[in-house]
N, C-alpha and C positions, 0 to 999 in steps of 0.2 A: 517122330516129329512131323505137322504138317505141311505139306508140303505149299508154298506158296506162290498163288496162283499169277500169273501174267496179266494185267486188265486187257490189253490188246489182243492177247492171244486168246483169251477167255470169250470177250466182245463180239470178235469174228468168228467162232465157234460157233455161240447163240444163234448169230446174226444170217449164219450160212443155213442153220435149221429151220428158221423162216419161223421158230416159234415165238408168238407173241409175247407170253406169260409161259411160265416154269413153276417149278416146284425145288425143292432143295433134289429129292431123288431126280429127278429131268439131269437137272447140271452134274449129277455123280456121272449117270451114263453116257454123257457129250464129254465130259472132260476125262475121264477114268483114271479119278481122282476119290482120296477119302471124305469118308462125311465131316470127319473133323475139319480139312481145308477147305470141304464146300461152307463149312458153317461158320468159319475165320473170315472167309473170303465175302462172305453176304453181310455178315457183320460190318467190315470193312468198307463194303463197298457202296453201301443204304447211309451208313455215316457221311461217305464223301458226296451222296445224291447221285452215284453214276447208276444205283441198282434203286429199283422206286419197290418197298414189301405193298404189297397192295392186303394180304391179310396174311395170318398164321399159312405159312409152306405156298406161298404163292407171291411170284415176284414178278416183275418185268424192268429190261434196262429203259433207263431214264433217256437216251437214243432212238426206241423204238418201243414209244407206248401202245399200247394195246387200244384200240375203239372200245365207246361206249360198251358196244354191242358184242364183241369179240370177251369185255372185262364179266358182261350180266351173264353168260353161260360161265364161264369161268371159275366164277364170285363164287359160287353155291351151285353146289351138283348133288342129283338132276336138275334141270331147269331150261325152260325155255320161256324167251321173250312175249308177253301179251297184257293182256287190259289196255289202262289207256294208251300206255307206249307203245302197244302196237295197233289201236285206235285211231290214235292222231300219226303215226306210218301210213296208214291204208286211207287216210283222209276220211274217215267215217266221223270223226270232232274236228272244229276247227282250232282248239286251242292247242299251243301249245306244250308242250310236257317236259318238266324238267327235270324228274324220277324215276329214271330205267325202271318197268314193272318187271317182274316175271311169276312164273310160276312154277312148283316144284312140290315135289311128294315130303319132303323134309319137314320141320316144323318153321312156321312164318319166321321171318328175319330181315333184318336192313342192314345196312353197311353204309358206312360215307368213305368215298374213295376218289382219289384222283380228282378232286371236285367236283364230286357229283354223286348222288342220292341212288344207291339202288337196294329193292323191294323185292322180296318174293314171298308168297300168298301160298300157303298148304293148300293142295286138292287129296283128294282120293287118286289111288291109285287107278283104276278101270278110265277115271277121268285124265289120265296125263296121256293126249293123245292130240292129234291133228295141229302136229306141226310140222313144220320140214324147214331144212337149209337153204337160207335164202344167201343171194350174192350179195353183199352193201358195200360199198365203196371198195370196193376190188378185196373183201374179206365175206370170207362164209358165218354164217350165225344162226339157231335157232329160234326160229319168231313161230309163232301159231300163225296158222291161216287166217282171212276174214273171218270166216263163221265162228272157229276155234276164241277166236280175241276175242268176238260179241260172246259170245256162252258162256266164257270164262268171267267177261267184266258182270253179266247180268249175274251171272251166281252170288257174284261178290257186292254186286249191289243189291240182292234180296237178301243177305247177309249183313247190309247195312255196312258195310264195312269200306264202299262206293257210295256217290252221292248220281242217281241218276241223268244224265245228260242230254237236257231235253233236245239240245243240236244234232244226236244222234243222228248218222244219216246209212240206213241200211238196204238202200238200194240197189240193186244188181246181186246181192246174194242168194243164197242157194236157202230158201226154208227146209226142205227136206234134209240136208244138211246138218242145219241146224236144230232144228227136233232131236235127230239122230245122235247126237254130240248130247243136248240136251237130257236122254236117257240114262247118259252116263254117269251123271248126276244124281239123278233119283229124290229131285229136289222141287218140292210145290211152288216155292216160291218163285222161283226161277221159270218152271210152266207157264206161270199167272204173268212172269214181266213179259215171254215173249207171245203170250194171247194178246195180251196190250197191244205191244206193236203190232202185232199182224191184225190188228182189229178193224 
């Protein structure tokens, strides 16, 4: 018989792990409990709106949602934050963006979650690089750097897949940098958008 779970005692468990989102095995090892009661218990608990399933094995309580940016790594692993979303972060567009991007070695995907749109874009593998943990709002998250964001959205705009942004604004970046990033790619078109700019 499974055993049934406490919402209070269960709540302040989570809540003392400081984990944003979980998984069904996450809540086995916090609570050292069956998978049958963890899967009573999520059932349960998503019906009553205290537990929010954000997708298949991935949940967060309805008390303590996860950030945009905490849910886009999360979402879809590997992946990390860029193009426009981290475009219009580093103020390189002015407009603003309402589709978490990221990118990830996986096959392309979306998801609508928590009201709100997020995106991730296949690269090559040699390509999934230059990014690092940034601080946001007192939580950590994987975003690409400046140069990492432009190389990425450019790829994806000579891939047509992006619509060019003539407000681009790429000043104070690194070109050598960006070249470098750029190799990893191995991609003409991509060469050809960033001669433009630098022309």
């Amino acid at each position: 018989m499974a055993k049934i779970l406490n919402w209070i005692e269960v709540e302040k468990k989570v809540m003392d792990t400081e984990l944003a989102l979980f998984s069904p095995v996450d809540l086995k090892h916090i609570l050292g409990v069956s998978e049958i009661s963890i899967r009573f218990f999520l059932t349960r608990y998503v019906k009553k709106g205290a537990v929010v399933k954000l997708r298949n094995s991935l949940y967060a309580l309805k008390s303590r949602l996860p950030s945009e940016w905490e849910t886009a790594n999360a979402l879809y692993r590997p992946s990390y934050i860029s193009l426009t979303f981290a475009l219009a972060y580093y103020h390189m567009i002015p407009e603003a963006v309402y589709a978490v991007t990221s990118v990830t070695t996986q096959p392309t995907a979306r998801f609508q979650t928590l009201g709100k749109e997020f995106r991730y874009h296949k690269i090559k593998i040699p390509a999934f690089t230059g990014y690092l943990p940034e601080k946001i709002g007192g939580k950590t998250a994987l975003i690409a750097d400046r140069e990492k964001a432009l190389v990425d959205y450019l790829y994806f705009v000579s891939r047509k897949t992006y619509e060019f942004n003539g407000r681009l604004d790429v000043s104070g970046l690194h070109k050598r940098k960006i070249l470098r990033y750029a190799e990893l790619f191995n991609n003409k078109g991509l060469n050809r958008l960033i001669e433009e700019i630098y022309a």
